[in-house]
N, C-alpha and C positions, 0 to 999 in steps of 0.2 A: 504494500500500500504506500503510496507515495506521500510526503510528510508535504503538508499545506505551510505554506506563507502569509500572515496577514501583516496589515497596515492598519494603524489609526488613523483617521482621517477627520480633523474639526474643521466647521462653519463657522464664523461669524460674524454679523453684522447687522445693519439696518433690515428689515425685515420686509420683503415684496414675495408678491405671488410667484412661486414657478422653481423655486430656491431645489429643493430636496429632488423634483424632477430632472434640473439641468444638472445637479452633481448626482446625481443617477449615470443619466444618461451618458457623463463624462467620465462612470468607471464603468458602464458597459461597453463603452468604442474602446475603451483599452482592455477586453476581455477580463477584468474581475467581477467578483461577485460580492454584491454588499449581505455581510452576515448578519449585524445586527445595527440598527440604527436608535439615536433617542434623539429627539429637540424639541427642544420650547422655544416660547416667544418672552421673553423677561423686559418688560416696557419698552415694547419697540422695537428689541435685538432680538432678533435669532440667533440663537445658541444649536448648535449640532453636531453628534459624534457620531461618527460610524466607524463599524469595523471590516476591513475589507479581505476577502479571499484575493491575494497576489499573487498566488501560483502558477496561475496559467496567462499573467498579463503578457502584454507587447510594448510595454513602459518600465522606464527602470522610474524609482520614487520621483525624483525631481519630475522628470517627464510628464507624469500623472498629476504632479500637483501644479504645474504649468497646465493642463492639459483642462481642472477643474476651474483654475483661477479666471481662463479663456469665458469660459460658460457662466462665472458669478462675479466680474469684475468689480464691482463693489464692496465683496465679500475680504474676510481674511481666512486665509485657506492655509493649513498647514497638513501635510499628509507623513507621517513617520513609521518607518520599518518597529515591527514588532516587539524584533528585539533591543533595538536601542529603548524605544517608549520601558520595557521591563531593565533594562539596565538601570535607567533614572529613577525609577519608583521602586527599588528595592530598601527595604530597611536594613 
């Protein structure tokens, strides 16, 4: 069985219609798969994490996170390999 790669992936910003669709859509043209997603709107802002399957992408990280920022230019978009995100939040 072939070991999965994910990516954290945050949203945020001023809060408009279509936000969660176009960063969809911006990890399905680079072949991942979003595993699990949460966001709120906190006066105004949207707030959004997902986590993404990057096993099978055609993007290395930076690429993908150019590739989302393209799609929600207002937004601030930060995409990180899984293992760095766990390297930082270890106690």
């Amino acid at each position: 069985m072939k070991e999965t790669s994910k990516a954290v992936v945050t949203v945020i910003g001023k809060d408009m219609v279509g936000i969660l669709a176009k960063v969809s859509t911006a990890c399905a043209e680079a072949n991942t798969n979003v595993i699990e997603v949460t966001q709120s709107v906190l006066d105004s802002f949207f707030c959004m994490v997902m986590i993404i399957d990057i096993t099978e992408s055609d993007k290395q990280i930076d690429q993908l996170q150019k590739a989302i920022e393209d799609k929600v230019p207002a937004m601030q978009v930060h995409v990180m390999h899984e293992n760095i995100f766990n390297s930082m939040h270890r106690i």
